[in-house]
N, C-alpha and C positions, 0 to 999 in steps of 0.2 A: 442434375449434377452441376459442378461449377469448374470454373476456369481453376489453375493453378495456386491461382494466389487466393483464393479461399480457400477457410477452412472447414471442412464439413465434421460434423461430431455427432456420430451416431447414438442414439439412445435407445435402447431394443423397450421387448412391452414390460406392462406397468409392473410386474411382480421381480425383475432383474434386469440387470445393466451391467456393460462391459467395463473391466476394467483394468487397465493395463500398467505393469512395470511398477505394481505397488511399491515395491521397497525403494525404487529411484526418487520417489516424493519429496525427503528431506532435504536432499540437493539440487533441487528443481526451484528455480522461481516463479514457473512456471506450471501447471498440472497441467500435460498434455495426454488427452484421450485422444481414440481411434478417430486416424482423419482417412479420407477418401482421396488420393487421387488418381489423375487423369481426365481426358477429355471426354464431351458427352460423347456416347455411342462408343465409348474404349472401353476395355475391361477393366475396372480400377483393384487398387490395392488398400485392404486397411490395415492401418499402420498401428500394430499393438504396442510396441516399444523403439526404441532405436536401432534394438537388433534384429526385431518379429514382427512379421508381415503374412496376412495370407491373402491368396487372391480373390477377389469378389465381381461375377460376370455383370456387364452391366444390363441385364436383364436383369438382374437379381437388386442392383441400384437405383433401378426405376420402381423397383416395389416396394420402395422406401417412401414414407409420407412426409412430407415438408411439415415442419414445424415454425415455421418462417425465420427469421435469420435477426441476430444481434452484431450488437458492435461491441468491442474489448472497451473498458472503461476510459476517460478521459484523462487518468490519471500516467496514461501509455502514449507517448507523442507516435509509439509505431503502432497507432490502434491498425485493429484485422478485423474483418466481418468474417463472423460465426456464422454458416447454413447449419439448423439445427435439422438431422431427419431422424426417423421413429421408426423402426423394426417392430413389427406384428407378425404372430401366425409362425407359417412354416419356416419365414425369412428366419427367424431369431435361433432356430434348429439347424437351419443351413449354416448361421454362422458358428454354430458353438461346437457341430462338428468341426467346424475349420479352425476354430481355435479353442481348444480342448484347455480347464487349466492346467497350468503350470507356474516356475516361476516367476514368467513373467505376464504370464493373466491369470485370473480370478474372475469371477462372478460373483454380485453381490445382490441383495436386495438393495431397494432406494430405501427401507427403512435403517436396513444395516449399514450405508453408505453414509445417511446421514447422521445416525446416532455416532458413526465412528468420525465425524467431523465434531459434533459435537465433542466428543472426550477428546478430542486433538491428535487422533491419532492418522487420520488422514485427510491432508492438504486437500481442498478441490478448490476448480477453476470457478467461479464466480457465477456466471452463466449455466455452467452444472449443476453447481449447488441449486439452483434457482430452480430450473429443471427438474429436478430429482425428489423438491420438497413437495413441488405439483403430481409428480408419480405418487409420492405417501400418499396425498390426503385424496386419490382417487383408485388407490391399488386396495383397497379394505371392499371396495365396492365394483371392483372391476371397472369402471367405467370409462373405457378406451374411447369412448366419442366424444365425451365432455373431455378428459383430457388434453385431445389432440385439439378440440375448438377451442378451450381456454388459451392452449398456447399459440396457435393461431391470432387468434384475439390479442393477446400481448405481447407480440413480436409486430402488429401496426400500431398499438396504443405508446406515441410519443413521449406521453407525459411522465414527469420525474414522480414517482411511486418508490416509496422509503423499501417496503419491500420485496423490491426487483431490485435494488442497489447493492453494490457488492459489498457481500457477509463475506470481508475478509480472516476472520479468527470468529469464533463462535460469541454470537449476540455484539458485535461490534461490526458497525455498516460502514459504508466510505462511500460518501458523495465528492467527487471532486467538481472544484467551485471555481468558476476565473476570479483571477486576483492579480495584483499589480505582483506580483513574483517576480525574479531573475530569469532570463535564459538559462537551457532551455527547457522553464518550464513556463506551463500560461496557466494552472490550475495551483489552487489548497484544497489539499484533501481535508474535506468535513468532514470527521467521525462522530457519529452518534451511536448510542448509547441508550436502549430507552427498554421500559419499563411501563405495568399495565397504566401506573398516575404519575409518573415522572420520568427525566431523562435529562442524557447528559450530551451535551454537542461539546466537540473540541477543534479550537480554532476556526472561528469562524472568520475567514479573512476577504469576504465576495467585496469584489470594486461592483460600479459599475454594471458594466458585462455580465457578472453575474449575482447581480440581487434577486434578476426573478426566477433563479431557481433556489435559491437561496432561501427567499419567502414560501417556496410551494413547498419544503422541506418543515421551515415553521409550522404552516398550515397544518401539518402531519402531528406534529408534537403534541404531549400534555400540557396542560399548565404550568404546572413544577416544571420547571430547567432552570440545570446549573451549566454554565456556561466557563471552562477551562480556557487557557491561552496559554500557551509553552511560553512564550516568551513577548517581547514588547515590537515586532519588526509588524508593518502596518499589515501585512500580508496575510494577518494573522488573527488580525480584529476589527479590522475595514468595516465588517458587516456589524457589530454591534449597533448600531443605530436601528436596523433594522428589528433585531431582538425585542431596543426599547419601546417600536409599536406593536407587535405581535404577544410580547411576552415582558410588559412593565415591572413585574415583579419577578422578574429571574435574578441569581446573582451571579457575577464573576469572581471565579477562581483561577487564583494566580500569585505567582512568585510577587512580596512587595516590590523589587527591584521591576519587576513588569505592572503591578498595579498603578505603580506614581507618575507612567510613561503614558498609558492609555488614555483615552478620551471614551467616557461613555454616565451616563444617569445614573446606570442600574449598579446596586449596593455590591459591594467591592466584598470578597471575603480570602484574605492573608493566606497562603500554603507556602512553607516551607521545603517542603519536600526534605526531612529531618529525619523519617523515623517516628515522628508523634505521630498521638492518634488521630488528630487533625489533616494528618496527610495523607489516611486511608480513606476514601471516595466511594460510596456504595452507589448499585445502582441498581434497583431489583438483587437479585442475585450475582451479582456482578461488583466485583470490588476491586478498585486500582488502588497501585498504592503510589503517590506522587516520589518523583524522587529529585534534587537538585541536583544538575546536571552542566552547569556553568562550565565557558569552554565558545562555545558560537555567539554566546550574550553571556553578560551576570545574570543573574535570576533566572536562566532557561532549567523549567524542569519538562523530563519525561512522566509518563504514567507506564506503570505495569502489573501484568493482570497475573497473579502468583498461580493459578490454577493456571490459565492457557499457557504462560508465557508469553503472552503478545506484549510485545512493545512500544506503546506512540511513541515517536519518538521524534518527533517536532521535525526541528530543522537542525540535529544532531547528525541524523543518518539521512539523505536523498537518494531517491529511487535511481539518479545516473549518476557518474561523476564523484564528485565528493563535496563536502559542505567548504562554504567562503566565511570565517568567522569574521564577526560584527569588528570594523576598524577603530572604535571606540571604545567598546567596552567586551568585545572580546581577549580571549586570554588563552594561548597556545597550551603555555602547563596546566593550564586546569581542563584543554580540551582533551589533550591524552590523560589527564588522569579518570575524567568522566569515561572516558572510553575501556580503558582496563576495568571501572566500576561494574559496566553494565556486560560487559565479555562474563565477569564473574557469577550475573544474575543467570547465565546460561539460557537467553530468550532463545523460543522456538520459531516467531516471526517478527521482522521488524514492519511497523507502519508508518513510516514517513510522513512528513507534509507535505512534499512535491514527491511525482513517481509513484511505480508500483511497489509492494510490498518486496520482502524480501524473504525469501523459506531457508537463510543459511545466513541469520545476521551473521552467529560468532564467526563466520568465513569473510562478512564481507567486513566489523568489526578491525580483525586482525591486518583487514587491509591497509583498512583505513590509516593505523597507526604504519604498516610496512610505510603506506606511499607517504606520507607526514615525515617521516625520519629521514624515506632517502631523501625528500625537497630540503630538508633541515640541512643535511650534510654537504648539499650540493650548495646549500646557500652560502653556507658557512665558508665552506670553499673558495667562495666566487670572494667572500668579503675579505678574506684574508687575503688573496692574489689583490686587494686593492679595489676593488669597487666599492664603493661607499655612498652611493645613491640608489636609492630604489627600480630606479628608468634605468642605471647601469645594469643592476642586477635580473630584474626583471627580464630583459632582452638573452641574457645568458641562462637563468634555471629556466623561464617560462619561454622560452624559443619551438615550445612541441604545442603550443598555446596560443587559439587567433588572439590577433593584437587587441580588438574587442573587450575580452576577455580580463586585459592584462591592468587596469584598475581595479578589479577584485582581488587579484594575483598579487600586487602591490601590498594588498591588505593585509594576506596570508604572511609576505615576506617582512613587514614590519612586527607582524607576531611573531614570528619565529625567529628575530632579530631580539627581543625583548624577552624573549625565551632563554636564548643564549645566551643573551649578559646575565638575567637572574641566575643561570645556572655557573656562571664567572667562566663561559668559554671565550665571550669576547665584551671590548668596552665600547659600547655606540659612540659614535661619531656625530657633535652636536648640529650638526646637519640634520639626521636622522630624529 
């Protein structure tokens, strides 16, 4: 057993597995399976849903088999260690009498769990998935001993392996990579993309800190790669050099407004993000469609996958907080209008460059724009009562904001100052 602050996630044997509070998934950013608590030698409880729990004696927790234990991806500044254990035999009868379905449990096969991730009809946690594809391709053959040693075996094996990386949307992987990024994040999510002779990475932005895992991700590749960039911020493409010795003949795709800003050898190839047919991205079976997105830079586009709804979504949407558009060449009205564009595509998950995913963009979308307007209005406010400096204003809208902070904030507030005159609410002050 574990202390409180793990989580324990039970996986029963290889033919079904628990699983709870299905329909709560779409409003989840989270997929939370049955956890265990309590202390060793307590009687613990697993926890079906928010509302449903049954009790489980901790004899009956000790005849659970350790499958050894993961970490929540690096893309989570609140990462949690995973104790993964494994229900066999009578234990997995004891518990399904205890929790019979209903609507808030089910029982599923792992073939039926994962087929139904594939068609996108249900969210799983990373580490489940991952789990569960190990159930498939040992549950045809029964083979509960090579299962359980496999997983054993790669819950000590360190090493960055493309397919233990979280399949956050169906055939779309996330490696998160250090990069020189903003607080507080320290990571860019690499998303690859790949195919049995080709494959697609997006954003590749590793400093330093993180090239060697950066390169054991290469390693893993075909020859064929194309190489995407949302946008031109270094965080984003730092690692291209690297590409240029692993992979000489890849090319980069990207907005020309991000092409003419980068630095790299490898042969450059124009997206608009338009609606041409140039703008649709195949990748095996896998097709995005690029879209211009301008708003945090000129030339920022997203990708969107019209079958999952999954949407990269650069450094338009962040996994905390909200995006600091670019002080030069960012544009406030073109960032709410990108924003009503991509609400309208109806995405079913958002993938950021910094952060975890999102299983309710158009909720966190709608935010976005709520919290943009009230800051607008408050700005507006403040300039009209007479403030007419940035460091005036600043101290009055961003006062809920460490001071740290408050030169990106700056940024925001001269966008949304240049917003307002375009829109003829106020005239800037040539100070400003």
């Amino acid at each position: 057993m574990a202390s409180l602050s793990t989580r324990i996630s039970l996986r029963s044997r290889l033919d079904e597995f628990l699983l709870s509070n299905p329909d709560s998934s779409v409003r989840s950013s989270l997929w939370r399976f049955p956890s265990l608590t309590g202390s060793p030698g307590e009687n613990s409880t697993v926890q079906l849903s928010a509302s449903t729990s049954v009790p489980m004696s901790s004899a009956a927790c000790q005849r659970t088999v350790s499958l050894g234990s993961t970490l929540t991806p690096d893309y989570d500044t609140r990462r949690e260690e995973i104790a993964l254990r494994y229900l066999s035999g009578p234990l997995v009868d004891e518990v399904r009498q205890l929790a019979p379905p209903s609507d808030a449990v089910r029982w599923l096969s792992a073939s039926d769990a994962v087929c139904s991730f594939e068609d996108c009809t249900l969210p799983l946690e990373p580490e489940t998935l991952t789990v569960l594809r190990r159930l498939q391709s040992h549950a045809a053959a029964s083979d509960e001993a090579t299962f359980i040693a496999e997983c054993q075996r790669r819950a000590l094996d360190t090493s960055l392996q493309l397919d233990t990386c979280p399949e956050l949307s169906p055939g779309i992987f996330c490696v998160p990579i250090r990069s020189k990024t903003l607080a507080p994040f320290t990571h860019t999510n690499l998303y690859v993309i790949r195919a049995a002779d080709e494959a697609l990475i997006v954003d590749p932005g590793a400093s330093a800190e993180g090239s060697a895992d950066f390169e054991a991700v290469l390693r893993q590749l075909p020859a064929t790669l194309r190489v995407f960039v949302t946008h031109h911020h270094h965080d984003h493409w730092d690692g291209l050099h690297l590409v240029e010795k692993t992979h000489p003949s890849a090319t980069v795709l990207g907005h020309p407004d991000t092409l003419r800003r980068i630095e790299t050898t490898l042969r450059r190839v124009p997206v608009l993000g338009d609606g041409s047919p140039e703008s649709t991205i195949s990748v095996g079976s896998t097709r995005l469609r690029a879209i211009n997105t301008p708003g945090h830079t000129d030339g920022h586009l997203v990708l969107f996958d019209d079958r999952t709804r999954a949407l990269l979504a650069g450094d338009h949407v962040v996994g905390y907080g909200s995006a600091t558009l670019d002080f030069d060449c960012g544009d406030m009205s073109d960032y709410f209008d990108s924003t009503r564009y991509l609400i309208a595509l109806n995405p079913r998950v958002a993938l950021p460059a910094h952060g975890p995913p999102s299983y309710d963009p158009i909720a966190l979308l709608n935010q976005y724009i709520a919290h943009r307007t009230d800051r607008e209005q408050r700005i507006l406010k403040c300039y009209e009562a007479g403030n007419h400096t940035l460091d005036s204003i600043v101290q009055v809208v961003y006062s809920d904001v460490p001071q740290q902070l408050w030169p990106y904030a700056k940024s925001n507030i001269l966008l949304h100052l240049r917003k307002l005159e375009k829109d003829g609410r106020i005239r800037l002050q040539a100070s400003l």
